[in-house]
gemmi code that builds the backbone of each chain (N, CA, C; Angstrom):
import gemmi

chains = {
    "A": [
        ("UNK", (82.112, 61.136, 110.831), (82.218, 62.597, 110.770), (82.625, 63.135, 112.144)),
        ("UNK", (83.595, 63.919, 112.158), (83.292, 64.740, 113.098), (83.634, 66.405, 113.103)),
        ("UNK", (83.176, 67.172, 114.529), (82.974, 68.516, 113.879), (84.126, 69.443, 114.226)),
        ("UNK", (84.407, 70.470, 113.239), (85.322, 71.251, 113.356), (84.953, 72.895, 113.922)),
        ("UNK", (85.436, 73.133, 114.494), (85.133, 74.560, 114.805), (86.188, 75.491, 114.087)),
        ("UNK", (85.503, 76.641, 113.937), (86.545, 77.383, 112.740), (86.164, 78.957, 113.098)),
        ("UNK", (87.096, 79.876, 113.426), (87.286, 80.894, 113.825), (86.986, 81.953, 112.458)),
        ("UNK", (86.446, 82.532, 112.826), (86.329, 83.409, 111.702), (86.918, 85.135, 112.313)),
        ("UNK", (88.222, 85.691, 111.785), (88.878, 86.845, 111.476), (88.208, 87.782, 110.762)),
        ("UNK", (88.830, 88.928, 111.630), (88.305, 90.172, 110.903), (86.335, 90.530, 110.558)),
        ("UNK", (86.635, 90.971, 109.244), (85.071, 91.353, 109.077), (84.285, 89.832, 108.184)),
        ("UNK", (85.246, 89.081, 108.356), (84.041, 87.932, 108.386), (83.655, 87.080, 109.350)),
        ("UNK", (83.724, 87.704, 110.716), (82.907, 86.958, 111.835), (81.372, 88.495, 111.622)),
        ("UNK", (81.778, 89.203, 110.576), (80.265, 89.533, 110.276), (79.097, 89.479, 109.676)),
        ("UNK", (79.751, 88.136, 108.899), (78.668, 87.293, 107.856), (77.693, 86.512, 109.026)),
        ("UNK", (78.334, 85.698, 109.438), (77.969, 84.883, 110.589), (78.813, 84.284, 112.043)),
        ("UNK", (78.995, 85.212, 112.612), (79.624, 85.617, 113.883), (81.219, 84.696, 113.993)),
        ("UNK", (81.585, 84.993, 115.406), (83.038, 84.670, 115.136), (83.796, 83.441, 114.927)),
        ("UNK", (82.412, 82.472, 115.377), (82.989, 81.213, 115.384), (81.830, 80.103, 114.459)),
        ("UNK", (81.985, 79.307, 113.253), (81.026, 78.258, 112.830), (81.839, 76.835, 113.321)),
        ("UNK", (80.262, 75.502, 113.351), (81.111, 74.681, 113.524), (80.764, 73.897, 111.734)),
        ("UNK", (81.868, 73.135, 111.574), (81.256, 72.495, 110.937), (81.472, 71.029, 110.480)),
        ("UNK", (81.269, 69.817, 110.347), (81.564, 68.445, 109.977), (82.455, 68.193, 109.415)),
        ("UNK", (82.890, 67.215, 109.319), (84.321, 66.734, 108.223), (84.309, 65.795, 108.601)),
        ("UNK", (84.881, 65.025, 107.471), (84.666, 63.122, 107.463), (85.881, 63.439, 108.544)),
        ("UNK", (86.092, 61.810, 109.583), (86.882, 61.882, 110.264), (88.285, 61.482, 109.632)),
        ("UNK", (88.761, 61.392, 108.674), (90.123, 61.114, 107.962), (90.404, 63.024, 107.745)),
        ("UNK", (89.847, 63.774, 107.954), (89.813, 64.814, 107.303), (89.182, 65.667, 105.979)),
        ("UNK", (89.537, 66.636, 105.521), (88.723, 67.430, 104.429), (90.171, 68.712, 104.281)),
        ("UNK", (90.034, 68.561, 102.994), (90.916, 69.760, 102.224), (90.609, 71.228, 102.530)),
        ("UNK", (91.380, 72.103, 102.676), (90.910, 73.138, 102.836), (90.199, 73.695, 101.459)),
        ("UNK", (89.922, 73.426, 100.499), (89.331, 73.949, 99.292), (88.240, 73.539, 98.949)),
        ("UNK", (87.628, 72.364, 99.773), (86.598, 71.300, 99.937), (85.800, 71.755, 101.581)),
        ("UNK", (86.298, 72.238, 102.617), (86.356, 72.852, 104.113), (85.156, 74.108, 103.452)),
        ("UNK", (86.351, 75.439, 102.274), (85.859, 76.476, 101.540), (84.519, 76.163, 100.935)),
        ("UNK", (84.102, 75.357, 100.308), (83.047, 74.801, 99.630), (81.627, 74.982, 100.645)),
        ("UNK", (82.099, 73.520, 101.504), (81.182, 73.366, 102.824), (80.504, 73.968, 103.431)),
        ("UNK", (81.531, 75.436, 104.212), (81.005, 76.364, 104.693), (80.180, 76.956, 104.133)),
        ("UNK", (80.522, 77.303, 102.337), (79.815, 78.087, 101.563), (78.344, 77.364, 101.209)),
        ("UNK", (78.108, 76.169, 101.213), (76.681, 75.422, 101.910), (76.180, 76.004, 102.857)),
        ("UNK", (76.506, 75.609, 103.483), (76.001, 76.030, 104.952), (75.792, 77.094, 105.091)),
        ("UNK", (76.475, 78.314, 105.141), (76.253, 79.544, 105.477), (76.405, 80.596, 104.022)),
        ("UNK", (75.489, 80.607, 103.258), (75.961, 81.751, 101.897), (76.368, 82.455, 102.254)),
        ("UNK", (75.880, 83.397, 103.175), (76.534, 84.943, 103.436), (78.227, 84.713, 103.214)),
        ("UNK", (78.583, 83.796, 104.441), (80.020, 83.505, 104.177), (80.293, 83.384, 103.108)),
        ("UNK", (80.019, 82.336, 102.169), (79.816, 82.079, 100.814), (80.337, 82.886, 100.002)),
        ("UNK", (79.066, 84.040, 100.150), (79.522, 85.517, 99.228), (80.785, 85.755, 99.305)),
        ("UNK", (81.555, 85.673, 100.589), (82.776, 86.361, 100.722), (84.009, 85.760, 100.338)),
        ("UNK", (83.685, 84.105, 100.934), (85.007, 83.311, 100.153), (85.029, 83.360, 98.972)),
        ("UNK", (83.773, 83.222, 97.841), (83.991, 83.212, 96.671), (84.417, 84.201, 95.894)),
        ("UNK", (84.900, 85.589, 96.658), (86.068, 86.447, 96.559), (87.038, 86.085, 95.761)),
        ("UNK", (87.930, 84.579, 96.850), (89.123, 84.348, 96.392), (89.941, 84.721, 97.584)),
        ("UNK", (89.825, 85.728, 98.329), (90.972, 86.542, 99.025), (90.928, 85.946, 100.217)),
        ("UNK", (90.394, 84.677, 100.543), (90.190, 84.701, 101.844), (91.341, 83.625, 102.054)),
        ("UNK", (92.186, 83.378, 103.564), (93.289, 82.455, 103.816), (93.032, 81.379, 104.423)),
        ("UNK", (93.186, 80.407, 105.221), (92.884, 79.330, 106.091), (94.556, 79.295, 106.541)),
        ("UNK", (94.125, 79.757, 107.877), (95.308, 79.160, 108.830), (94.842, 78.216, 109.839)),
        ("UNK", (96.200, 77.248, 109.874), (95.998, 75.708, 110.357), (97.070, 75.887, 111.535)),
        ("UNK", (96.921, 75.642, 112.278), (97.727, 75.636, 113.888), (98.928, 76.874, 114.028)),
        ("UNK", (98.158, 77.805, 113.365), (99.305, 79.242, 113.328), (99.789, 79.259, 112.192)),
        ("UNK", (99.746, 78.359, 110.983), (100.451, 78.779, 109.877), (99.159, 78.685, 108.915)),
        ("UNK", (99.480, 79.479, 107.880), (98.620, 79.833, 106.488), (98.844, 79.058, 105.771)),
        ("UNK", (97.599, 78.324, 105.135), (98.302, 77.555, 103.996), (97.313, 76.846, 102.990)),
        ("UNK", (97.970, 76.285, 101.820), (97.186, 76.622, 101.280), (96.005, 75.675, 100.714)),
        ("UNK", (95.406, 75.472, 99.303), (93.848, 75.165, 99.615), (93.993, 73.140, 99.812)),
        ("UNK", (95.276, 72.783, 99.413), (95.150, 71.259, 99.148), (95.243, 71.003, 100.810)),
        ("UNK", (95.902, 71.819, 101.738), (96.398, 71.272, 103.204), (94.879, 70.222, 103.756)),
        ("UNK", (94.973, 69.271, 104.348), (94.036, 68.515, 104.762), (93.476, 69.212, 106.461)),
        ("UNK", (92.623, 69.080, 106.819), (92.192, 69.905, 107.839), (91.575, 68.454, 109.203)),
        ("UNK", (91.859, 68.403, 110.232), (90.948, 67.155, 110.534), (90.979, 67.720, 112.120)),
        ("UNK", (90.229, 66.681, 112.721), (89.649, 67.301, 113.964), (90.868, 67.250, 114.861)),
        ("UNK", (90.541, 68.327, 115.828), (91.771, 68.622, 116.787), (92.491, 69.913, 115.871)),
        ("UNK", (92.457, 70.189, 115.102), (93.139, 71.198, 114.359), (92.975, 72.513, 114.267)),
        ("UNK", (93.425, 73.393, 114.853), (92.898, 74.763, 114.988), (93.097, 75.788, 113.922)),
        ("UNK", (91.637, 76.049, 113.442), (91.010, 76.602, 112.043), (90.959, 77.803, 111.938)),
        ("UNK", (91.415, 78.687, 111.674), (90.983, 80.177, 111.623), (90.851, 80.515, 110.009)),
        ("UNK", (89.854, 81.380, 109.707), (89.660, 82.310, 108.267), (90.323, 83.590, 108.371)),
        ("UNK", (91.081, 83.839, 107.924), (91.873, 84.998, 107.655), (91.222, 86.157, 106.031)),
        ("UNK", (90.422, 86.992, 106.476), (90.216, 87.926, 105.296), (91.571, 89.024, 104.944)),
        ("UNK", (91.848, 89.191, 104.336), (92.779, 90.463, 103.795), (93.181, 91.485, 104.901)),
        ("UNK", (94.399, 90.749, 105.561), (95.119, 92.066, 106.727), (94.984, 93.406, 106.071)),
        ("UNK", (94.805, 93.948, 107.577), (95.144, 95.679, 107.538), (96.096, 96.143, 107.424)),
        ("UNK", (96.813, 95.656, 108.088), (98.054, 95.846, 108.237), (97.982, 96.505, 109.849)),
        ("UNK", (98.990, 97.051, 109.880), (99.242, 97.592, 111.874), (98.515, 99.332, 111.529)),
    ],
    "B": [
        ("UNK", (123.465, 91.029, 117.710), (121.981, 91.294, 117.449), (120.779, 91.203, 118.082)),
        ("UNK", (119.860, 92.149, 118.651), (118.688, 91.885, 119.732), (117.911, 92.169, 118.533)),
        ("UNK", (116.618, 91.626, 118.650), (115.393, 91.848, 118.071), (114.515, 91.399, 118.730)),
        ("UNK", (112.977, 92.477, 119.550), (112.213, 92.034, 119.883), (110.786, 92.550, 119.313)),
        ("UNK", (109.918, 91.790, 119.185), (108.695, 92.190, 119.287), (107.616, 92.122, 120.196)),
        ("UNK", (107.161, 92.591, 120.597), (105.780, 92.346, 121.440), (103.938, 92.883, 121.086)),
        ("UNK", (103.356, 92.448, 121.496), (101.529, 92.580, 121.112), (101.571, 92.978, 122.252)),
        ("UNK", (100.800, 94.357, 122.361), (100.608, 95.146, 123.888), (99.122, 95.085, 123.843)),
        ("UNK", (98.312, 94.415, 124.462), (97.112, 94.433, 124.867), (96.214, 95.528, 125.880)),
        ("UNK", (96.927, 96.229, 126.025), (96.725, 97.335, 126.849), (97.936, 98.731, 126.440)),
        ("UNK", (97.397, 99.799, 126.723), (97.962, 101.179, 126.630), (99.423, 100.994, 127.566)),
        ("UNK", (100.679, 101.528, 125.717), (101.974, 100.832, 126.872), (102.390, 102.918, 126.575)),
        ("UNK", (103.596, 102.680, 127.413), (104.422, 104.104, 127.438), (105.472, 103.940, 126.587)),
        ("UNK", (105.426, 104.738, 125.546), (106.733, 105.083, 124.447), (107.924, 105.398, 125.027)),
        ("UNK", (107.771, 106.597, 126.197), (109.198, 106.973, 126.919), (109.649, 106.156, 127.266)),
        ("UNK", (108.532, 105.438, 128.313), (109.777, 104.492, 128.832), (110.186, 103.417, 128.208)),
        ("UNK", (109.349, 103.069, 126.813), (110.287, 102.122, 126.134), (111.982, 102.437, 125.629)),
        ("UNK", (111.652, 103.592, 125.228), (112.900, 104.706, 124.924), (113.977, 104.744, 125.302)),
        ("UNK", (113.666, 105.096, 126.846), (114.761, 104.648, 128.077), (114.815, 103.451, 128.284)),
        ("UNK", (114.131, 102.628, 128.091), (114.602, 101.280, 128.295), (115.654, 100.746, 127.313)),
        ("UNK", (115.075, 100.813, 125.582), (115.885, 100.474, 124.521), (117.608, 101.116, 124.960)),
        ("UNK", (117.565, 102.419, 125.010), (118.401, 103.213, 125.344), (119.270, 102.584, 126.524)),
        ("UNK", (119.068, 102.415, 127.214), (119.634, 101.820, 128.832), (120.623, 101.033, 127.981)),
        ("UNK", (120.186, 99.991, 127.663), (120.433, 98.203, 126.974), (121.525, 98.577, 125.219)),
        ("UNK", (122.116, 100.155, 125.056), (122.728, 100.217, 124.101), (124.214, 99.638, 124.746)),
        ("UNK", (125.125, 99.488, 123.597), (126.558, 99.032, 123.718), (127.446, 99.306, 122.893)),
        ("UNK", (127.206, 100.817, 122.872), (128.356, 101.551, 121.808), (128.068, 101.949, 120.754)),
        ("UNK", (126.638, 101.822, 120.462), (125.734, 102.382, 119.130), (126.042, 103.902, 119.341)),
        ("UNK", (125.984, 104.550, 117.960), (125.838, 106.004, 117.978), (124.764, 106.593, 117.717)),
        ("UNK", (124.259, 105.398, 117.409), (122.450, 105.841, 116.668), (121.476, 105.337, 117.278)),
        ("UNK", (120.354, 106.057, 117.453), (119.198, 105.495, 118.189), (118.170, 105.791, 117.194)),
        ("UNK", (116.931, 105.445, 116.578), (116.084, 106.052, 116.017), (114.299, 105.545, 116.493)),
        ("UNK", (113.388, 106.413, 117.299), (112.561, 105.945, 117.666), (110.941, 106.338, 117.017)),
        ("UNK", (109.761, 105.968, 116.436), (108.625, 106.341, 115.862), (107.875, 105.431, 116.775)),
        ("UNK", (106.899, 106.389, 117.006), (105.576, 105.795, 117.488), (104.274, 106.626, 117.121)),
        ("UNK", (103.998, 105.477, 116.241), (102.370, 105.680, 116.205), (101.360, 105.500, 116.724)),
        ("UNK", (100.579, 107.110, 116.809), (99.040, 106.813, 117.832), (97.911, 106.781, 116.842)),
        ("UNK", (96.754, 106.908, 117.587), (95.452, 106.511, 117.135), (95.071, 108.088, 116.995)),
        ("UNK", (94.520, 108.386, 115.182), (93.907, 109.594, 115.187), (92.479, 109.660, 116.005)),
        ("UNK", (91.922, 110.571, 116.331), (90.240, 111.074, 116.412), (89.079, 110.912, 114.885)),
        ("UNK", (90.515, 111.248, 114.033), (89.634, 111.567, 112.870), (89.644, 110.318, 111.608)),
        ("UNK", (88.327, 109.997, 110.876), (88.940, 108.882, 109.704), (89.334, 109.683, 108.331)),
        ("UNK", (90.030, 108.755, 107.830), (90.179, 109.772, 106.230), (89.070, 110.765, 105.742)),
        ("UNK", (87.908, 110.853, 105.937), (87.046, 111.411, 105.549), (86.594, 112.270, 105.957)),
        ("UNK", (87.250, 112.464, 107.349), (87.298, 113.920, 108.093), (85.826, 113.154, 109.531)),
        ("UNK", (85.364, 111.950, 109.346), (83.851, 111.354, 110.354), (85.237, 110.994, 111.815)),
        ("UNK", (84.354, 111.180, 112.940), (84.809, 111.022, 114.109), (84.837, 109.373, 114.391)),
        ("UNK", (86.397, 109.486, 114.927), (86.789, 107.470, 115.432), (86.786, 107.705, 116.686)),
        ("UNK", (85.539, 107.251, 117.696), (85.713, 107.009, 118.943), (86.761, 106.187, 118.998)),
        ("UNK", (86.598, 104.941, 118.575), (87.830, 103.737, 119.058), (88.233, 102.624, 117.703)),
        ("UNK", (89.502, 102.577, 117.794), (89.796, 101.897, 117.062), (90.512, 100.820, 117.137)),
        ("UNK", (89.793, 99.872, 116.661), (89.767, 98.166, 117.393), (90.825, 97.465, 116.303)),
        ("UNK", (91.857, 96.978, 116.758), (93.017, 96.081, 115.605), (92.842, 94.639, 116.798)),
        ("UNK", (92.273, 93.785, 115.794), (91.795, 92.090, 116.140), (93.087, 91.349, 115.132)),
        ("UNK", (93.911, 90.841, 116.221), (95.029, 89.941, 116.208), (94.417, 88.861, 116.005)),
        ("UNK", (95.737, 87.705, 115.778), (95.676, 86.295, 115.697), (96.647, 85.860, 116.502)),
        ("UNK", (96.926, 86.159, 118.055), (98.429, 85.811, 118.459), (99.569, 85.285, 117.860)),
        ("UNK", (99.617, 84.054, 117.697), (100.974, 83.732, 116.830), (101.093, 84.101, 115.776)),
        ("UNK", (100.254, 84.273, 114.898), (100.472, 84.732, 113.492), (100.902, 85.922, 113.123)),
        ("UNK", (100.004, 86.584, 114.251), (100.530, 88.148, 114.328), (101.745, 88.197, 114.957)),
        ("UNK", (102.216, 87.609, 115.733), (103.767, 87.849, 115.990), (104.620, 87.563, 115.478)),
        ("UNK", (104.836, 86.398, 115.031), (105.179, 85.541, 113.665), (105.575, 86.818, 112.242)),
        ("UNK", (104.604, 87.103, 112.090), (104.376, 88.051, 110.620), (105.292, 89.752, 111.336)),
        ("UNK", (105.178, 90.032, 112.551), (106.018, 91.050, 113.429), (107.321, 90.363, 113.296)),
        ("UNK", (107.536, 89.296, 113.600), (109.076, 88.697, 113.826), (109.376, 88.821, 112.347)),
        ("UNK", (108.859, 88.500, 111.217), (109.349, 88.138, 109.998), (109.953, 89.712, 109.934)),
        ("UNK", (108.787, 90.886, 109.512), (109.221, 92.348, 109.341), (110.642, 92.359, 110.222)),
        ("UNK", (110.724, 92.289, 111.665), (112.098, 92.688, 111.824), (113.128, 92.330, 111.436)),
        ("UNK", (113.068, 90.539, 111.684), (114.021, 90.115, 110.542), (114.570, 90.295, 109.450)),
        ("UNK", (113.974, 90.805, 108.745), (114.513, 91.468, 107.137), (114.791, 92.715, 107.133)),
        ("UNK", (114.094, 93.901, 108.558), (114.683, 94.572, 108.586), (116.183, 94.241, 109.088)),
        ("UNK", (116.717, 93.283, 110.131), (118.339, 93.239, 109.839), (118.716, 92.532, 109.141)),
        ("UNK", (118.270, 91.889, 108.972), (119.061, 91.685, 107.110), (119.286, 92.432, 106.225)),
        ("UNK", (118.360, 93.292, 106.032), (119.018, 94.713, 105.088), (119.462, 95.664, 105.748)),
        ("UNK", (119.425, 96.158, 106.546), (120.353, 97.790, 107.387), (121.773, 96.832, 108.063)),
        ("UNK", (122.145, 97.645, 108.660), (123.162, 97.509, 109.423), (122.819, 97.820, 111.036)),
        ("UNK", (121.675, 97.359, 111.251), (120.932, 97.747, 112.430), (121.688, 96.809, 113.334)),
        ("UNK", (121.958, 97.241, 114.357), (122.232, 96.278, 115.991), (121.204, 95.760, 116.682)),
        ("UNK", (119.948, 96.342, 116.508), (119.082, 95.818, 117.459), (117.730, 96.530, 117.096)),
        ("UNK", (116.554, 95.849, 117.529), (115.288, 96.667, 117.075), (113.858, 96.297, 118.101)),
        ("UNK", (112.960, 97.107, 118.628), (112.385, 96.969, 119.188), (110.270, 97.334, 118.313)),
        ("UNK", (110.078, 96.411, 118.207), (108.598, 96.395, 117.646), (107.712, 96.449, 118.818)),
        ("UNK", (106.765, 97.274, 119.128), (105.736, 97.009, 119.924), (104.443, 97.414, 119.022)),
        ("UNK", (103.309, 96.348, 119.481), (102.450, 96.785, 118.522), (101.154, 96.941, 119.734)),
        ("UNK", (99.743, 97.686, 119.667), (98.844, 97.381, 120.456), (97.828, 96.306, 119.820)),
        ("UNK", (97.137, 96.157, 120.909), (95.782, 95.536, 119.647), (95.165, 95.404, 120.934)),
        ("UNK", (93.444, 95.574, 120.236), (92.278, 95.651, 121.472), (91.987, 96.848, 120.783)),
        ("UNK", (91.220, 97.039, 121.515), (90.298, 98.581, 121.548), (91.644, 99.820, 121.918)),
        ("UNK", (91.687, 100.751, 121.135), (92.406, 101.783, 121.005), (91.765, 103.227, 120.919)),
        ("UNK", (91.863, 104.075, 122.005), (91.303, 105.495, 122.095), (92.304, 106.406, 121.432)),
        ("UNK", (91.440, 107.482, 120.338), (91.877, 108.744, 119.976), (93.636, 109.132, 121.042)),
        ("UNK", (94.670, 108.915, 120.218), (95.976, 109.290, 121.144), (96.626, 109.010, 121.661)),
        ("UNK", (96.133, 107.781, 122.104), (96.942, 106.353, 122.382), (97.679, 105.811, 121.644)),
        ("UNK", (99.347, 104.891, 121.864), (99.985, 104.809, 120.814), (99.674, 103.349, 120.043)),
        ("UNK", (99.793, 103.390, 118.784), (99.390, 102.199, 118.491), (100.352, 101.048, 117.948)),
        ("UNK", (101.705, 101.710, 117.903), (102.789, 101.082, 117.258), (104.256, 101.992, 117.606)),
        ("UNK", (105.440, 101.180, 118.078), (106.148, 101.849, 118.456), (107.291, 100.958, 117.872)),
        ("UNK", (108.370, 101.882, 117.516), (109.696, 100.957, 116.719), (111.011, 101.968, 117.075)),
        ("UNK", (111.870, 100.944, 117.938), (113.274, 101.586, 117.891), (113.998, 101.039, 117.216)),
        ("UNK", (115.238, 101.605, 116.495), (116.215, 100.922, 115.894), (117.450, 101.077, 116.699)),
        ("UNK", (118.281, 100.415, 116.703), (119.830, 101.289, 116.427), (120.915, 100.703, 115.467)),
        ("UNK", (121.915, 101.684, 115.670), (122.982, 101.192, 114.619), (124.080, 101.906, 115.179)),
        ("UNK", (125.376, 101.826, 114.394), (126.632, 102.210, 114.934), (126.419, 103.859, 114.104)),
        ("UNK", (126.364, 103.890, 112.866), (125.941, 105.240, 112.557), (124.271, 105.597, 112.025)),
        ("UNK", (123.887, 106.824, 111.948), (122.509, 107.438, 111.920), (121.562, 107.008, 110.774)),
        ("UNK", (122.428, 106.906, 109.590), (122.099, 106.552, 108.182), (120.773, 104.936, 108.518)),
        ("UNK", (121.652, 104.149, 108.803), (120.789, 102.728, 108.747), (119.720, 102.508, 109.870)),
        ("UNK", (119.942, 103.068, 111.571), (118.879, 103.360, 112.287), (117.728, 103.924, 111.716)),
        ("UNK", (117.959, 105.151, 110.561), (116.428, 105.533, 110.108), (115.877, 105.347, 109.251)),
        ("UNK", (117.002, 104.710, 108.126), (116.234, 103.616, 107.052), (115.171, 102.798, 107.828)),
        ("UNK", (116.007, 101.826, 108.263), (115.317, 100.566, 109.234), (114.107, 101.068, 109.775)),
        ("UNK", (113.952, 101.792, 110.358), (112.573, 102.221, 111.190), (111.785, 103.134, 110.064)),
        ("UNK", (112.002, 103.577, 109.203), (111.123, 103.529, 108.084), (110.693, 102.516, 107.230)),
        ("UNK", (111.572, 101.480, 106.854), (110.898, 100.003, 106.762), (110.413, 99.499, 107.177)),
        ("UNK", (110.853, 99.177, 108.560), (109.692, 98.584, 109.385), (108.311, 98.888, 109.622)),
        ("UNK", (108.231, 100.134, 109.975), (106.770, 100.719, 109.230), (105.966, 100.478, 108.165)),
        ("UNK", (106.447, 100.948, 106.977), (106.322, 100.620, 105.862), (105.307, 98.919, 105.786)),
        ("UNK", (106.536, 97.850, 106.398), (105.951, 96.991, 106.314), (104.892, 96.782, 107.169)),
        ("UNK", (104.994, 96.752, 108.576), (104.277, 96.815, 109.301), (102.859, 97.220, 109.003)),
        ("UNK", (102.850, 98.623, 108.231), (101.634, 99.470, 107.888), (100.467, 98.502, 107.224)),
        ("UNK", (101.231, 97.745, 106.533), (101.100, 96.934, 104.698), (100.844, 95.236, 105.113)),
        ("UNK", (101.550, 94.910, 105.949), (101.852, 93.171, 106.092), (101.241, 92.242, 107.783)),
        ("UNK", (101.898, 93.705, 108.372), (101.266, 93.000, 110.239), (99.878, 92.251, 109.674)),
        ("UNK", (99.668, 91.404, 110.778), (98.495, 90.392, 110.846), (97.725, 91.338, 111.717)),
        ("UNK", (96.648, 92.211, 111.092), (95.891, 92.679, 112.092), (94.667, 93.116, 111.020)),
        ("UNK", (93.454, 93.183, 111.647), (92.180, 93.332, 110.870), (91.794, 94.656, 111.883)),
        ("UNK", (91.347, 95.697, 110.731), (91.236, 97.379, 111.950), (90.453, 97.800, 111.530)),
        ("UNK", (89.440, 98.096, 112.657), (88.186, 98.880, 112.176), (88.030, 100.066, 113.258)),
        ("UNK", (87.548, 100.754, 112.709), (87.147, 102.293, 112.989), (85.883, 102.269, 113.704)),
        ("UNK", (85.579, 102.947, 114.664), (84.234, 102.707, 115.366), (84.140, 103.977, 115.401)),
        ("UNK", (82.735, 104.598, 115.071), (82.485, 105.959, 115.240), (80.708, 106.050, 115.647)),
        ("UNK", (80.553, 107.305, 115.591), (78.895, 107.716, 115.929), (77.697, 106.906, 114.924)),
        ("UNK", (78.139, 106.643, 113.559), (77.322, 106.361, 112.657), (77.760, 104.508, 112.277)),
        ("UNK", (78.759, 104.174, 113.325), (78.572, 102.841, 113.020), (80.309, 102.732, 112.766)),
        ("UNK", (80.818, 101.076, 112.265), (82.221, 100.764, 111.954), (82.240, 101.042, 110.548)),
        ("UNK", (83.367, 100.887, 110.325), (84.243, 100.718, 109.182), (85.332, 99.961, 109.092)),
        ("UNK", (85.649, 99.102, 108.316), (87.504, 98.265, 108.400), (87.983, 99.154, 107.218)),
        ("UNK", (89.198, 98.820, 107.900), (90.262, 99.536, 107.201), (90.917, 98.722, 106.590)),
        ("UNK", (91.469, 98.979, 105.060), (92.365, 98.286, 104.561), (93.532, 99.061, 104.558)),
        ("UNK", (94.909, 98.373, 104.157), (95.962, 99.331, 103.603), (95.357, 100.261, 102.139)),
        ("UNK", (95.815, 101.583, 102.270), (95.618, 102.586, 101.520), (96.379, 102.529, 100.620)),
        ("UNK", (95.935, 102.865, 99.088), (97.159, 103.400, 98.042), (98.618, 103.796, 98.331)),
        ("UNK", (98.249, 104.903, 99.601), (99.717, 104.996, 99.812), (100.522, 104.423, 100.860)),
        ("UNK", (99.717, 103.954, 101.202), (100.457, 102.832, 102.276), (101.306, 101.689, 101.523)),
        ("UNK", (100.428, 100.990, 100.262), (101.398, 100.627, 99.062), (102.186, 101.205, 98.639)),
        ("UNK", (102.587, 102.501, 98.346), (103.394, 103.209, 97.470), (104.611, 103.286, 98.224)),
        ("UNK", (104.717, 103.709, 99.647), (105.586, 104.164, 100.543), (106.296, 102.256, 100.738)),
        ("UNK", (105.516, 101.397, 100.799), (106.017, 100.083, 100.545), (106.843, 100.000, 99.650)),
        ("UNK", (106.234, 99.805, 98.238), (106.900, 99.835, 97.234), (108.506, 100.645, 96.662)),
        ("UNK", (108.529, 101.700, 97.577), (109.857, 102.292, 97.985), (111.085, 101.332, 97.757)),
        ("UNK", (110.830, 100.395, 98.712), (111.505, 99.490, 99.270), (112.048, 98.453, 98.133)),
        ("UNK", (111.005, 98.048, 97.801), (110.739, 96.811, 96.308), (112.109, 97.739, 95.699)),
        ("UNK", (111.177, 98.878, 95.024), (112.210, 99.751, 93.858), (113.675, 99.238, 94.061)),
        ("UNK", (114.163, 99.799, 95.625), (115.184, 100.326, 95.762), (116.390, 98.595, 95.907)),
        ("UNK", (115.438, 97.410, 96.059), (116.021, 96.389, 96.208), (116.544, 95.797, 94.580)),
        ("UNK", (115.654, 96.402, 93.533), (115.703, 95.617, 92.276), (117.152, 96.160, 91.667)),
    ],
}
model = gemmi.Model(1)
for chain_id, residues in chains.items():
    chain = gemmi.Chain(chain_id)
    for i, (resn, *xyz) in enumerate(residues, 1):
        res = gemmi.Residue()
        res.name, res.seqid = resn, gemmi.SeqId(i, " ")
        for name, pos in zip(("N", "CA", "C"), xyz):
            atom = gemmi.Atom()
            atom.name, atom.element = name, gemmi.Element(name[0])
            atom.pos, atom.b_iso = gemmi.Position(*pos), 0.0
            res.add_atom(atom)
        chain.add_residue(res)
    model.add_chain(chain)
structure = gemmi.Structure()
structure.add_model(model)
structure.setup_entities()
């Protein structure tokens, strides 16, 4: 295993602040399986992914839930832009 | 074709972007410039001390570069200038600024009404309202869709 740190955007660094860490086998973890995890770990978050609306961007790009996620990889949660 | 965007992290000056865009023309007849500031007030008439738009650097520029791009792809624009802020934003301060140009007037002010449009609707930015009784985030509004949707219509 090792651990991932994952940025949390917008008003969901107000479930549980801006940054969680969290485990992943070291071959990696799916982002739809990543979604799951967190939602263990932290319900509050939980509540919010199980929305639906929420994104996972992977080294600046968005994408989507099959992308594999593994350490070294920079994680951000994206909730529903404002727009400008 | 010029196209730039930039993320202003600090309080920039509209004029002198103005004169700057302006300086750097080459035979355009059209200039068209909008900049948006930060109200005092929220839709509901409650007081916004400050209003905070939390970027993602690349993504947010990225998703800025895409909007201009398609804005020249559809106008007949020569060149376009995006500035956006993000950080903490006071009542009056500008928060978004867009020049266009073109050879005639018609497509300079399309363009910078699209770009808006999208901008308003698509930029990568999460915005919340800070006032006396606490935050609020903002989403895009009904009509912030509608004035979008303009666009859709007029492409089909």
């Amino acid at each position: 295993m090792t651990i991932l740190r994952i940025e949390l955007c917008g008003r969901l660094a107000e479930a549980c602040g801006c940054e969680v860490e969290q485990a992943v086998p070291t071959d990696g973890l799916p982002v739809h399986a990543l979604f799951a995890a967190l939602a263990d770990a932290h319900p509050r978050l939980g509540e919010v992914l199980a929305r639906g609306r929420v994104r996972a961007c992977v080294n600046e790009e968005i994408v989507p839930g099959s992308t594999v996620v593994t350490a070294g990889d920079a994680v951000a949660l994206f909730p529903p832009v404002s727009g400008g | 074709m010029t196209s730039a965007v930039q993320l202003a992290e600090a309080a920039f000056d509209p004029a002198a972007l103005l004169a700057r865009f302006t300086a750097d023309l080459d035979g355009e007849g059209a200039v068209v410039s909008f900049t948006g500031h930060a109200r005092g007030a929220a839709k509901d008439g409650g007081v916004v001390q400050v209003l905070v738009l939390e970027s993602y650097r690349g993504v947010t520029l990225a998703s800025m570069r895409a909007i201009a791009g398609e804005a020249h792809a559809r106008f007949a624009i020569t060149r376009s200038l995006v500035v956006h802020r993000a950080g903490r934003i006071l009542p009056g301060e500008a928060i978004v600024y867009v020049a266009t140009a073109s050879a005639h007037r018609r497509a300079a002010f399309e363009a910078a009404d699209y770009l808006m449009d999208r901008l308003k609707t698509e930029a990568v930015f999460w915005k919340r309202e800070e006032g006396p009784d606490g935050h609020r985030w903002i989403e895009p509004t009904e009509g912030d869709r509608a004035d979008l949707s303009r666009w859709t219509a007029k492409q089909d």
